[in-house]
PDB file as gemmi writes it, atoms N, CA and C in Angstrom:
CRYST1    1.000    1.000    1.000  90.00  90.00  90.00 P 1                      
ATOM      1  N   UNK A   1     -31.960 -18.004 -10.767  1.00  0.00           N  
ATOM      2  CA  UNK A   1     -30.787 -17.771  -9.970  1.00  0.00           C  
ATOM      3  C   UNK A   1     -30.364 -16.315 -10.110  1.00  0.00           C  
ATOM      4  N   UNK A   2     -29.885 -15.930  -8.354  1.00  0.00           N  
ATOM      5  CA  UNK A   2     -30.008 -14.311  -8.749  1.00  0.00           C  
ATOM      6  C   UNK A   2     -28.066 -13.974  -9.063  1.00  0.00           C  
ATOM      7  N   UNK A   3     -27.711 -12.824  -9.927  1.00  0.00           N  
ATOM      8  CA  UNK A   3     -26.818 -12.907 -10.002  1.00  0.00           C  
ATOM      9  C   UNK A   3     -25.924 -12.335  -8.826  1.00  0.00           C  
ATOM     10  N   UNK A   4     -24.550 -12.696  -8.897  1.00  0.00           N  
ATOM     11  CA  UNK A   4     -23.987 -12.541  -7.658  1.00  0.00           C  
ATOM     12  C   UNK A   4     -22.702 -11.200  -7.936  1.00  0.00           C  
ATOM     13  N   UNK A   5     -22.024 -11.278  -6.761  1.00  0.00           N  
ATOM     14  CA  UNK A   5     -21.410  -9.664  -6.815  1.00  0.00           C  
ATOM     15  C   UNK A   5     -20.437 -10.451  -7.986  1.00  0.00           C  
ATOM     16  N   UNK A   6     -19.604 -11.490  -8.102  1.00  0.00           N  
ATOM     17  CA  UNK A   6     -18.677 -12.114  -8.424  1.00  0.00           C  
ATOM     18  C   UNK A   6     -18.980 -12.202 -10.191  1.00  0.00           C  
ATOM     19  N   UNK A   7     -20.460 -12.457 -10.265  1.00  0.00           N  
ATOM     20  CA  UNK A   7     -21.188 -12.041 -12.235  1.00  0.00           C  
ATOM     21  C   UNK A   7     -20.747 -10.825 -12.398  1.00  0.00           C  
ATOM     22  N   UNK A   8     -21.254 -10.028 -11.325  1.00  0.00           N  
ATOM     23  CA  UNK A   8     -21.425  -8.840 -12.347  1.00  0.00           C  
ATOM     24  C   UNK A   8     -19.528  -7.980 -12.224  1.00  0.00           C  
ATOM     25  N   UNK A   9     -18.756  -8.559 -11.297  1.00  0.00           N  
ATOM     26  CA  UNK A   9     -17.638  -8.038 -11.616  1.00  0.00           C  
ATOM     27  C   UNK A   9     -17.045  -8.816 -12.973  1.00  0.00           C  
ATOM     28  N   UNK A  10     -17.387  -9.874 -13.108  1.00  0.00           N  
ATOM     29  CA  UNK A  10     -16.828 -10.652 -14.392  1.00  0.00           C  
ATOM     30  C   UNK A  10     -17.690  -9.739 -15.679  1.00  0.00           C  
ATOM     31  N   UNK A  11     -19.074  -9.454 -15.842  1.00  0.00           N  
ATOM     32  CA  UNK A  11     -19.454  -9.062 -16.430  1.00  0.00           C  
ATOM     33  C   UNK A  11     -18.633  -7.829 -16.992  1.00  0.00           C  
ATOM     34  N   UNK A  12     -18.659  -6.876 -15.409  1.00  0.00           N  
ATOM     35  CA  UNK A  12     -17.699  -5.625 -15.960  1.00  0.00           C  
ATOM     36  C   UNK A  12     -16.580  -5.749 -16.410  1.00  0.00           C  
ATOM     37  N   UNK A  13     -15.426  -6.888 -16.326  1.00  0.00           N  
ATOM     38  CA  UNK A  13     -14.629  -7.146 -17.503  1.00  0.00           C  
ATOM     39  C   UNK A  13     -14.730  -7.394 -18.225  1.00  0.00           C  
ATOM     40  N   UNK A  14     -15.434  -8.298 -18.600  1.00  0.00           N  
ATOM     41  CA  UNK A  14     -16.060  -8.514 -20.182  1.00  0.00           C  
ATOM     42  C   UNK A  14     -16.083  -7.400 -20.914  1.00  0.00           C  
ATOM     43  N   UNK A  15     -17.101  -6.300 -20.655  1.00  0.00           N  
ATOM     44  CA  UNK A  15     -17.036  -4.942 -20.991  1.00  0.00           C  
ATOM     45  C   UNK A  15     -15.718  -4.209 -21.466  1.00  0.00           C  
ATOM     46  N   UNK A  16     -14.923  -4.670 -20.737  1.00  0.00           N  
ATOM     47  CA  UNK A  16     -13.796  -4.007 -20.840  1.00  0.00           C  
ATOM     48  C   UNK A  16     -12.805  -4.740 -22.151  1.00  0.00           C  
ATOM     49  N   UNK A  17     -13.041  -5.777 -22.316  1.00  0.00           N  
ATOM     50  CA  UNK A  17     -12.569  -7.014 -23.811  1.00  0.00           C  
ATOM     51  C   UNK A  17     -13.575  -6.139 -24.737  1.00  0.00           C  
ATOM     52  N   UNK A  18     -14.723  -5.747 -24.663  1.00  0.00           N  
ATOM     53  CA  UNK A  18     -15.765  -5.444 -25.376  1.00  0.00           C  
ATOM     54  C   UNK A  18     -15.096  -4.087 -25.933  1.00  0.00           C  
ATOM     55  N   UNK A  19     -14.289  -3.690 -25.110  1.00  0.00           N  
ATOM     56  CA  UNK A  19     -13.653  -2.221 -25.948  1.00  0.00           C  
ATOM     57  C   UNK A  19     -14.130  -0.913 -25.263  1.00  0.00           C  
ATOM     58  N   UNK A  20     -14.946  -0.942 -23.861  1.00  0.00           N  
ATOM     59  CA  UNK A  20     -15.693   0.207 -23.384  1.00  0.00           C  
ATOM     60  C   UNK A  20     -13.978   0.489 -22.494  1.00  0.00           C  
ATOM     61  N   UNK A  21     -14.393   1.852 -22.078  1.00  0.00           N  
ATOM     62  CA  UNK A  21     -12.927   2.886 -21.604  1.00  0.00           C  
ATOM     63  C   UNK A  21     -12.542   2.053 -20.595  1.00  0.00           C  
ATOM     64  N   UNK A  22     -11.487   2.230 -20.259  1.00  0.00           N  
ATOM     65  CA  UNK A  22     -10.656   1.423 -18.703  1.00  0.00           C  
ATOM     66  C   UNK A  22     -11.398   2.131 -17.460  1.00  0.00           C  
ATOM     67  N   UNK A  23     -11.172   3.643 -18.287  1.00  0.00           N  
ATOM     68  CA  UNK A  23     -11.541   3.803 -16.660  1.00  0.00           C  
ATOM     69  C   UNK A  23     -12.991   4.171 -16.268  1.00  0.00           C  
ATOM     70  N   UNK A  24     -13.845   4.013 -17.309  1.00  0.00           N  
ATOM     71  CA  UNK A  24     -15.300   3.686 -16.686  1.00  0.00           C  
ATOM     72  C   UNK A  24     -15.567   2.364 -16.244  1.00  0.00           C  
ATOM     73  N   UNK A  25     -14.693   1.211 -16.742  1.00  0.00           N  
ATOM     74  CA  UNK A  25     -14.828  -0.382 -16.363  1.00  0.00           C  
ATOM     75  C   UNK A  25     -14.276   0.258 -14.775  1.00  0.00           C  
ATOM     76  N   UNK A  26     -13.424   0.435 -14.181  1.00  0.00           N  
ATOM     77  CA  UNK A  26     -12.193   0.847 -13.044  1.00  0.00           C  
ATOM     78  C   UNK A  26     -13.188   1.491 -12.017  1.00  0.00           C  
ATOM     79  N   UNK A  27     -13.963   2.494 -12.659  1.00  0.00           N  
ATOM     80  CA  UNK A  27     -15.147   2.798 -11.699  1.00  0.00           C  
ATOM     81  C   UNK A  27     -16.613   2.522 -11.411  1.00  0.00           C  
ATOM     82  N   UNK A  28     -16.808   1.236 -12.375  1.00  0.00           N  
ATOM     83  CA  UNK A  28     -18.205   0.423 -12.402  1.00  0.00           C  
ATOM     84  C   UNK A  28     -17.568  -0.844 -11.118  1.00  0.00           C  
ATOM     85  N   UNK A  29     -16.004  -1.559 -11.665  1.00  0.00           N  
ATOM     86  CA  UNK A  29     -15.845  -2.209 -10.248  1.00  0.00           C  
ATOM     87  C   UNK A  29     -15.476  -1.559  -8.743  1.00  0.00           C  
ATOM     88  N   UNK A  30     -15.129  -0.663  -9.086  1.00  0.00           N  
ATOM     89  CA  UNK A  30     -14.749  -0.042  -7.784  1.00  0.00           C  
ATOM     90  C   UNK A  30     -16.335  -0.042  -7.152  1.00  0.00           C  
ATOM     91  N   UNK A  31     -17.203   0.743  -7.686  1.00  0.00           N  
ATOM     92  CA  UNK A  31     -18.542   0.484  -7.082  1.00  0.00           C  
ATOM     93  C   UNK A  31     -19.178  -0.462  -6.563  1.00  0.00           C  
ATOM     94  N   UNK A  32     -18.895  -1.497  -7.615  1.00  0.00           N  
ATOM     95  CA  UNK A  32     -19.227  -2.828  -6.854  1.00  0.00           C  
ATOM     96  C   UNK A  32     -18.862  -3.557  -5.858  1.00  0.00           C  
ATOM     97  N   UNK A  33     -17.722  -3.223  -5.287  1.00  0.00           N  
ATOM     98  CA  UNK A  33     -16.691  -3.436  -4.506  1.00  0.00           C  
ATOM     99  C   UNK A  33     -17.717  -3.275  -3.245  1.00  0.00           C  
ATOM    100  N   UNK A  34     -17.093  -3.940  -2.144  1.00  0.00           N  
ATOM    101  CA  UNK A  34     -17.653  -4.031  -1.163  1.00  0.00           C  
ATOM    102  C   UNK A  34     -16.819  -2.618  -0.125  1.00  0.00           C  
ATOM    103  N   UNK A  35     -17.185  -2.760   1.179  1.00  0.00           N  
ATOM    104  CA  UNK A  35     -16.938  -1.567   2.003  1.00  0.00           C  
ATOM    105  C   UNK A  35     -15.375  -2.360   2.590  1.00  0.00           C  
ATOM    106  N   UNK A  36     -15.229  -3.799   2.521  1.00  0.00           N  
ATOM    107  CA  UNK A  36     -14.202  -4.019   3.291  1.00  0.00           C  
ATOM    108  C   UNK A  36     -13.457  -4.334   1.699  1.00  0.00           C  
ATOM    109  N   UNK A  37     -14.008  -4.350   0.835  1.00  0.00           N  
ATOM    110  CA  UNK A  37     -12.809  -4.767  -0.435  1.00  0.00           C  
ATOM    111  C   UNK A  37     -12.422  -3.534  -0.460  1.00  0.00           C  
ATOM    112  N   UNK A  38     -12.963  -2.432  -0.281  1.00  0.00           N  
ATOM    113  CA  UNK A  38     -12.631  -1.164  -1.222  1.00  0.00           C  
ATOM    114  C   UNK A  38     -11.328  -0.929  -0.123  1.00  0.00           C  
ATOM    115  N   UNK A  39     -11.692  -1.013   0.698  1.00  0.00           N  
ATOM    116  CA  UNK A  39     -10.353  -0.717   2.194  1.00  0.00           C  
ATOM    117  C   UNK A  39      -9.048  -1.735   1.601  1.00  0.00           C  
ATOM    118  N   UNK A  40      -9.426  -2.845   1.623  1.00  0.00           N  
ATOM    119  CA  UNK A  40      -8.604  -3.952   1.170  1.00  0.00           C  
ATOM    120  C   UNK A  40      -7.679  -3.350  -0.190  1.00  0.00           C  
ATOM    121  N   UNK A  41      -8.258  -2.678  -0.892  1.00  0.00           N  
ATOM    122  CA  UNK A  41      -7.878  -2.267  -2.233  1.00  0.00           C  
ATOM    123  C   UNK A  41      -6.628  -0.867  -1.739  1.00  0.00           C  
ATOM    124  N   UNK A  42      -7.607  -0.219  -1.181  1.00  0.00           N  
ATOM    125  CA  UNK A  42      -6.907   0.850  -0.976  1.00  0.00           C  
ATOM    126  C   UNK A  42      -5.423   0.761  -0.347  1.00  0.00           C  
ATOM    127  N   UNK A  43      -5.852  -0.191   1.081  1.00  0.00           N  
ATOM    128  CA  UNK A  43      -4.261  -0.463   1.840  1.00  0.00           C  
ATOM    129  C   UNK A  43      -3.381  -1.072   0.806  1.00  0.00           C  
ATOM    130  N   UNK A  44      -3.634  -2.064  -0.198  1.00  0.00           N  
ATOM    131  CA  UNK A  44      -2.835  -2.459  -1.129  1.00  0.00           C  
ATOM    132  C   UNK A  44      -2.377  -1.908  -1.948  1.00  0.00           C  
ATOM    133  N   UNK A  45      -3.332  -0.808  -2.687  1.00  0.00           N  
ATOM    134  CA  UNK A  45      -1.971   0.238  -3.520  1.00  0.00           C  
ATOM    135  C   UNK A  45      -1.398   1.277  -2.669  1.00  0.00           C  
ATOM    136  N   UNK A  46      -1.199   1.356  -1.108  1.00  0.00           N  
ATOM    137  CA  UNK A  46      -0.905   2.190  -0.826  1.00  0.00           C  
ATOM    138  C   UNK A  46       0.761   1.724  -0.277  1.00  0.00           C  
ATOM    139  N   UNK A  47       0.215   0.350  -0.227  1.00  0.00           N  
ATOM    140  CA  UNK A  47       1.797  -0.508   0.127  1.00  0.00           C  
ATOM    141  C   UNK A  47       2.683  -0.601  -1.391  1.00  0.00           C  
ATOM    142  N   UNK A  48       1.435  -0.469  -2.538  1.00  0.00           N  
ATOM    143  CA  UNK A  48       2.229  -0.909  -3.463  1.00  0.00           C  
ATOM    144  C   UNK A  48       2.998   0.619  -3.768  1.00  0.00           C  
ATOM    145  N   UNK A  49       2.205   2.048  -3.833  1.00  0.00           N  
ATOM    146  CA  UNK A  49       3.006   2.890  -3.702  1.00  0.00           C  
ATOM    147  C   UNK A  49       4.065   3.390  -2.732  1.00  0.00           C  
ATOM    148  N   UNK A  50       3.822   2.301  -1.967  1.00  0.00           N  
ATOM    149  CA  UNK A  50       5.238   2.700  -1.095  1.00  0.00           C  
ATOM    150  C   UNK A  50       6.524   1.782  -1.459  1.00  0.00           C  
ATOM    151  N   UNK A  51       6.158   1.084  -1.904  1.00  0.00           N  
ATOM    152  CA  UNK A  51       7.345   0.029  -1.888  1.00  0.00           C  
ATOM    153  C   UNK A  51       8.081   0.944  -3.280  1.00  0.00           C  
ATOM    154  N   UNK A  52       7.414   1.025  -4.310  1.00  0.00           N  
ATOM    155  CA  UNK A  52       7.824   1.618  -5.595  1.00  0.00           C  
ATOM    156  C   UNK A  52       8.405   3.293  -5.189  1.00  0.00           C  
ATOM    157  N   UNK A  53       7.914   3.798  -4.143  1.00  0.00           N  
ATOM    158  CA  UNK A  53       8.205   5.215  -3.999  1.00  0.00           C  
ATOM    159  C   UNK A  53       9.629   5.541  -2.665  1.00  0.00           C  
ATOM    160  N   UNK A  54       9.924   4.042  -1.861  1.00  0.00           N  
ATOM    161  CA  UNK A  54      10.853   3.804  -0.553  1.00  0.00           C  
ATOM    162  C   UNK A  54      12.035   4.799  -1.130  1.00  0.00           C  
ATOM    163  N   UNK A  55      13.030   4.538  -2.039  1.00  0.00           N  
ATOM    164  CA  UNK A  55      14.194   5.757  -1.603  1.00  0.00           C  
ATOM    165  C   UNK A  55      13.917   7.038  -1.769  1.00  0.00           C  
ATOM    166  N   UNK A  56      12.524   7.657  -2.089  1.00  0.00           N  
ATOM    167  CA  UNK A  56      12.072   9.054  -1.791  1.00  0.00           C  
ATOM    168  C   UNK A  56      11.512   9.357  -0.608  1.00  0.00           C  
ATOM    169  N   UNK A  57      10.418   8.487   0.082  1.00  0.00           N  
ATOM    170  CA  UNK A  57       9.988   8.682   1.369  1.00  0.00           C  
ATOM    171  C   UNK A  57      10.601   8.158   2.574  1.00  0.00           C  
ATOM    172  N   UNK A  58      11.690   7.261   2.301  1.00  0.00           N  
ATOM    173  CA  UNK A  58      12.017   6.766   3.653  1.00  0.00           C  
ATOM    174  C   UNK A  58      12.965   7.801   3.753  1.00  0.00           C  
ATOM    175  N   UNK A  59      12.850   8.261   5.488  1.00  0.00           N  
ATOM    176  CA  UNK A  59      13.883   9.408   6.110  1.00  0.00           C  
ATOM    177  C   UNK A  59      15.620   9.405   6.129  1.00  0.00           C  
ATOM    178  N   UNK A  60      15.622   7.992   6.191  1.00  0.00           N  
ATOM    179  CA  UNK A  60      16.948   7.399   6.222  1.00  0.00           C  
ATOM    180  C   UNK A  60      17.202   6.472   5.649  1.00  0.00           C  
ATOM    181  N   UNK A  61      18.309   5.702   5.307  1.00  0.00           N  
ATOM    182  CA  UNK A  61      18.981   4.751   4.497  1.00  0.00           C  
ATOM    183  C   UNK A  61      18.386   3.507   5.564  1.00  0.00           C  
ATOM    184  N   UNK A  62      17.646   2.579   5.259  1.00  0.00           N  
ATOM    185  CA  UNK A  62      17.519   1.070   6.216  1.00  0.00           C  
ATOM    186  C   UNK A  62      18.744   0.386   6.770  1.00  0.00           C  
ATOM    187  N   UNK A  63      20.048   0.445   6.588  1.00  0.00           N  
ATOM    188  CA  UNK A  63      20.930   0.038   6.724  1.00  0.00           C  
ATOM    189  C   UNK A  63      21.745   0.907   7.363  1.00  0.00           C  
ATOM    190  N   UNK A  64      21.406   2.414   7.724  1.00  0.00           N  
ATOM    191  CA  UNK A  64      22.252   3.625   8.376  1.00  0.00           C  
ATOM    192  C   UNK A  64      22.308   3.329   9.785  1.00  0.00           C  
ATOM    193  N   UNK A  65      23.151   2.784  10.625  1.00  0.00           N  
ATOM    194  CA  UNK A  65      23.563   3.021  11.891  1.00  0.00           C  
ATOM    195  C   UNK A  65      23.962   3.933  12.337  1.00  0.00           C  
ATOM    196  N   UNK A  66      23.172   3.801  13.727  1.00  0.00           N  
ATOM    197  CA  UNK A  66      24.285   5.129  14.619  1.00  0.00           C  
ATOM    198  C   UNK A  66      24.078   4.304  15.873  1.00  0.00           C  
ATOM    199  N   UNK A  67      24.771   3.950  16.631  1.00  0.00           N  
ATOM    200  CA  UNK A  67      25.403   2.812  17.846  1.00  0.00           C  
ATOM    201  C   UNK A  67      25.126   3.792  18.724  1.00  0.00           C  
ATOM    202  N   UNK A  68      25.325   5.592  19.011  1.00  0.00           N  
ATOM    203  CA  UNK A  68      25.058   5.738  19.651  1.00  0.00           C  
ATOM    204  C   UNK A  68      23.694   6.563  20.114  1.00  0.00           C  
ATOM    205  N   UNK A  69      22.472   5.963  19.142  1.00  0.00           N  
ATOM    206  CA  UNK A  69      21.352   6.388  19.272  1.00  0.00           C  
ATOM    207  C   UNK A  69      20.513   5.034  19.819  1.00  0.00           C  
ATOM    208  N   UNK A  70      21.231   3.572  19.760  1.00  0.00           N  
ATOM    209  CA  UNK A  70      20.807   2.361  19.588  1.00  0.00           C  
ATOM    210  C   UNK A  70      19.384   2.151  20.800  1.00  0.00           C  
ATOM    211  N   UNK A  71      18.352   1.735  20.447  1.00  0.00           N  
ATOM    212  CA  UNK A  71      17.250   1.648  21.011  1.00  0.00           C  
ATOM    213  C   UNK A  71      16.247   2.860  21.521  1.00  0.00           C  
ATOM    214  N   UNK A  72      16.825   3.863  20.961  1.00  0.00           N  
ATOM    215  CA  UNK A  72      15.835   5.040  21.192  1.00  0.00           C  
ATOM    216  C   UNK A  72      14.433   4.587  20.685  1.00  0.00           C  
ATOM    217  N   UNK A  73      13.678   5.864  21.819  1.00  0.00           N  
ATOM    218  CA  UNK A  73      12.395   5.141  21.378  1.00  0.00           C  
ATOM    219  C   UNK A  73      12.005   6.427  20.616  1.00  0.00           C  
ATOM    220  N   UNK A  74      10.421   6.099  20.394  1.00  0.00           N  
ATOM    221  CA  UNK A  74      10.048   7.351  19.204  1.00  0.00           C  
ATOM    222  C   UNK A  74      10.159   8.542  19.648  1.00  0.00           C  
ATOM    223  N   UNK A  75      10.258   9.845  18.097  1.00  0.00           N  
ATOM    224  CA  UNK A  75      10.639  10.615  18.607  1.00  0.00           C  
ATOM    225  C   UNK A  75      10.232  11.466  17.265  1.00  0.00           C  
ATOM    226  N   UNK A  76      10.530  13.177  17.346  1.00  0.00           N  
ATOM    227  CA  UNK A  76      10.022  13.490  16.091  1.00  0.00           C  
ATOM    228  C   UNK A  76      11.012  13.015  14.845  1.00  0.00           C  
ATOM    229  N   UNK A  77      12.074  12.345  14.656  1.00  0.00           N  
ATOM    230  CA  UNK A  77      12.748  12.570  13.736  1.00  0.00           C  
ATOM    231  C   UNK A  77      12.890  10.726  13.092  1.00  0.00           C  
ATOM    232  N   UNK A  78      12.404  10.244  14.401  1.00  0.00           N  
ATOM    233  CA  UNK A  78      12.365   8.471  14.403  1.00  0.00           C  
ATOM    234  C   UNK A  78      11.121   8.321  14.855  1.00  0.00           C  
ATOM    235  N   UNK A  79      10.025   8.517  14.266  1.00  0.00           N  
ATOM    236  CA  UNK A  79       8.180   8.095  14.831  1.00  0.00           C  
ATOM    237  C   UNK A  79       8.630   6.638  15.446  1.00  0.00           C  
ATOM    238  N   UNK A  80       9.179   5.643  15.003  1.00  0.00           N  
ATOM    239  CA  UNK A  80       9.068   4.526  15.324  1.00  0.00           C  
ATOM    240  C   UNK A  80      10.044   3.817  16.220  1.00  0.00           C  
ATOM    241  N   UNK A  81      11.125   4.701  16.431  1.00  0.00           N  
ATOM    242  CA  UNK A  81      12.345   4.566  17.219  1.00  0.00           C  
ATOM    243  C   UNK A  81      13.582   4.071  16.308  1.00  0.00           C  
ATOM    244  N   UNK A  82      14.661   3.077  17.317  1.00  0.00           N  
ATOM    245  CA  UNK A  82      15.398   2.549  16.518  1.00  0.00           C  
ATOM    246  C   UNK A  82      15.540   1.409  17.284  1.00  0.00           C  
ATOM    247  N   UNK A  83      16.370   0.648  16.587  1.00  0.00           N  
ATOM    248  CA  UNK A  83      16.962  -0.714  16.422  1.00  0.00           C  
ATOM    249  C   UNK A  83      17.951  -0.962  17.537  1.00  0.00           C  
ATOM    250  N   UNK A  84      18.434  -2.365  18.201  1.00  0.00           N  
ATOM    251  CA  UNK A  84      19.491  -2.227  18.733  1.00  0.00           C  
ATOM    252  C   UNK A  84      20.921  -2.112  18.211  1.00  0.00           C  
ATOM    253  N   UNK A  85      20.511  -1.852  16.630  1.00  0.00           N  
ATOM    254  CA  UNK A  85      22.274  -1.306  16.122  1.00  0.00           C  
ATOM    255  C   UNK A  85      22.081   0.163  15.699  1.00  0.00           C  
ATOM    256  N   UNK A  86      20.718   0.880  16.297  1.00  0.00           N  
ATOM    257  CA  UNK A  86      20.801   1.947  15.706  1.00  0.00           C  
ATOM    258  C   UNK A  86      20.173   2.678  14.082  1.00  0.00           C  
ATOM    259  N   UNK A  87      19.829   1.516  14.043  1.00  0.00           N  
ATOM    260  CA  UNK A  87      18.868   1.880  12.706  1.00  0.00           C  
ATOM    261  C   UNK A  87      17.353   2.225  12.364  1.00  0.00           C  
ATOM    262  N   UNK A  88      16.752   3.008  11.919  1.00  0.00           N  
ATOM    263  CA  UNK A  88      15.591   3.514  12.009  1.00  0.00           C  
ATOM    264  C   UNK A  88      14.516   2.585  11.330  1.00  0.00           C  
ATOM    265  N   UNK A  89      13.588   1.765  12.335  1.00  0.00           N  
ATOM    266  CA  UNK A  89      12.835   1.443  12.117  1.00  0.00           C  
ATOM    267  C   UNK A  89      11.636   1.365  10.953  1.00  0.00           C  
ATOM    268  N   UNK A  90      11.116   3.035  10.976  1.00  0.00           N  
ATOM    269  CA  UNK A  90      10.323   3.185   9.920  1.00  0.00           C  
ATOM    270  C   UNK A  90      11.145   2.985   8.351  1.00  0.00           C  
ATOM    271  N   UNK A  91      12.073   3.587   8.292  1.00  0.00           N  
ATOM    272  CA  UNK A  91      12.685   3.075   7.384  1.00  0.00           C  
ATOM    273  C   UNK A  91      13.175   1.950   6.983  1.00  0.00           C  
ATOM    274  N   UNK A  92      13.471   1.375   7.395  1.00  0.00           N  
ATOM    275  CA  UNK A  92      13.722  -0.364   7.364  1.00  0.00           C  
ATOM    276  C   UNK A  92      12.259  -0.695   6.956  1.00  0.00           C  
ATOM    277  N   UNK A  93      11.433  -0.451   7.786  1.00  0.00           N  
ATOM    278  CA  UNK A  93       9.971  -0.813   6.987  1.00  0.00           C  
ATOM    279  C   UNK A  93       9.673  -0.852   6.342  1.00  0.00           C  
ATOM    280  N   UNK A  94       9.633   0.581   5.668  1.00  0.00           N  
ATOM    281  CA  UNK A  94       9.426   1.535   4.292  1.00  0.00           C  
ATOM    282  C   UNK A  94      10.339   0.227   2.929  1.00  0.00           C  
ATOM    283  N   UNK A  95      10.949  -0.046   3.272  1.00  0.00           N  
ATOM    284  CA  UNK A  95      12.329  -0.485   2.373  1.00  0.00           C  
ATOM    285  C   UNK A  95      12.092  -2.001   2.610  1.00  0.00           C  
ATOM    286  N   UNK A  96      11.389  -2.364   3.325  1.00  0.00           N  
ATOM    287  CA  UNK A  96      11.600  -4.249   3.153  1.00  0.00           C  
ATOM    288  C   UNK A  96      12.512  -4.776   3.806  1.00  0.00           C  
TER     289      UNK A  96                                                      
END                                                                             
């Protein structure tokens, strides 16, 4: 029986109980990783650095109205537009 991608990522943890560095285990699975896991991986810490990084990158407060900007569409200062109370989209995003 031939071994499968799923051995040898278990294997490379093992390795890693075994006491070898984190981050040569970190880049033996990353390798192993497939072309759509590695994407998969990537979009996921990139959400996870956003969620942890939201009151530095979001442009505006998620909750900031302005009534009389309400439904603008995109623009340079709102990529994503706004809301019908006026609130900026991307940010609300950014923020959950």
């Amino acid at each position: 029986m031939q071994p499968t991608k799923v051995d040898a990522i278990l294997a490379t943890m093992h390795e890693l109980v075994n006491g070898m560095e984190s981050q040569r285990v970190w880049m033996g699975v990353w390798r192993k990783l497939s072309l759509t896991g590695r994407i998969g991986l990537s979009v996921l810490t990139i959400f996870v650095l956003m969620a942890l990084f939201a009151p530095l990158i979001s442009p505006f407060g998620p909750n900031q109205q302005k009534l009389d900007k309400r439904l603008e569409g995109p623009s340079l200062s709102n990529p994503l537009g706004r809301d019908e109370f006026g609130r900026d989209i991307l940010s609300r995003i950014i923020n959950g």
